[in-house]
N, C-alpha and C positions, 0 to 999 in steps of 0.2 A: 908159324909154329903154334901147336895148340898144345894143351895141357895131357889131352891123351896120346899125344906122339911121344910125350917123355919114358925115355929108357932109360937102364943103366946103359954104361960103358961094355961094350965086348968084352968078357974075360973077367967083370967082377962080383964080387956075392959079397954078399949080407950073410955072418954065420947066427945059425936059429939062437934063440934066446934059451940057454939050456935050466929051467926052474927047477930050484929042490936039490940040488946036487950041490952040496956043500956049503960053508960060509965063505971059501974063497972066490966062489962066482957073484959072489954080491950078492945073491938069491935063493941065499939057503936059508934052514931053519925055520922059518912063518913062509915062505916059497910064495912071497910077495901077495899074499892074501890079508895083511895087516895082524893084531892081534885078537883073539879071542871072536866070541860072534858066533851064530850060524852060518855066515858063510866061510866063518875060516875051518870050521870044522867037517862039512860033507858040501858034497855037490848040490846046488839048487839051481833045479829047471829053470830055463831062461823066464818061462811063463807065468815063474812062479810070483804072487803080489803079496807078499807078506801079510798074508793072510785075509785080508779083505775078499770078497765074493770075486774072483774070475770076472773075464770078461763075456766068457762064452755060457756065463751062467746069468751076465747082468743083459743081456743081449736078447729080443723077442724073439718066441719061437715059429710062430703060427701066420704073426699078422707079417713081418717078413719089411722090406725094408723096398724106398721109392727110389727110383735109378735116375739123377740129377741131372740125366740128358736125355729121360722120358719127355716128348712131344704128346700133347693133346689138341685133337684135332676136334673142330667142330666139321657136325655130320650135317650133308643137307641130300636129300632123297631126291630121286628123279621126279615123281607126285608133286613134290614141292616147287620145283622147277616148272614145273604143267603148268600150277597153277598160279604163277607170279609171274613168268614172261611168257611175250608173244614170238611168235614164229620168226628167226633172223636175228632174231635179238644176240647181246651175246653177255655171259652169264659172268661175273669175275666176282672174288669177295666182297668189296666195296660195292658195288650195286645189289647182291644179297642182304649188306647191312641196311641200305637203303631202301629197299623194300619192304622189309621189317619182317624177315625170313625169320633171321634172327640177329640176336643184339652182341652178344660176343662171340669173335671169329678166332678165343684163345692163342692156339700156334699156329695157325690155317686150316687149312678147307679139304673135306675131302667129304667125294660125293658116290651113293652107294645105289644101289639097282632097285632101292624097291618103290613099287610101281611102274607104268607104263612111262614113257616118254614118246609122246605122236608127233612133235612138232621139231622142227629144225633149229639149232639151237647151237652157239660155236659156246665152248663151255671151258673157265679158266679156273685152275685150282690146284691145291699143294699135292693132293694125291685124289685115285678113282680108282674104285674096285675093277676088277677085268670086267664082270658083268655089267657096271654102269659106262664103260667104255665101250663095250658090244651096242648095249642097245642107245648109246648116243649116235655112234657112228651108224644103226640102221636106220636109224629115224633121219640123215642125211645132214646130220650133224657134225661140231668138229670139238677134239677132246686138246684146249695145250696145258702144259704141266709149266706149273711158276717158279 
């Protein structure tokens, strides 16, 4: 049994809480808004912050806000590839940092088309544009995703 399988009983009700309607309900007269105040007197918007600046006014407009499960990938080009391995070789993050491609591999790797790729080359990484995927596999390469 869990807590959201709880039901009432077949057959019974809860009657509404009827406010304002007399002293004999228990909830007449102040109509259980207490005494005196702004709120006991009109309605206030739920959003309302007694009078301090809003949120939506304390809030940036322009520059906009970073999404907490944005991934940044470090980029390394097929040129780049050319020119740091040899033909057979096979290409994964850790031997990129080791070649001194480059030095930080952030949230992983992903590798993009520009330049040629002539050589054969099995190649391992967190993401590859279609294009750096076409021309790995023409070059008689192999694309795996980590």
């Amino acid at each position: 049994m869990n807590l959201n399988d709880l039901t009432p009983n077949p057959g019974s009700t809860k009657r509404k809480r009827r406010i304002a309607r007399g002293i004999g309900s228990g909830m007449g007269k102040t109509a259980t808004r207490g005494t005196k105040g702004q709120k006991a007197r009109r309605q206030i918007p739920n959003w309302f912050e007694g009078g301090q600046t809003p949120i939506h006014r304390r809030l940036p407009v322009k520059k906009g806000f970073r999404n907490i499960n944005h991934k940044e990938y470090a980029i390394v080009n097929l040129d780049d590839l050319e020119k740091h391995f040899k033909a057979g070789e096979t290409v994964t993050p850790e031997t990129i940092v080791e070649r001194g491609v480059m030095s930080d591999l952030k949230d992983g790797l992903k590798v993009l088309a520009f330049g040629e790729l002539k050589i054969k080359l099995t190649v391992k990484a967190n993401k590859f544009s279609k294009t750096a995927i076409a021309a790995i596999e023409k070059a008689g390469g192999e694309v795996v995703n980590l």
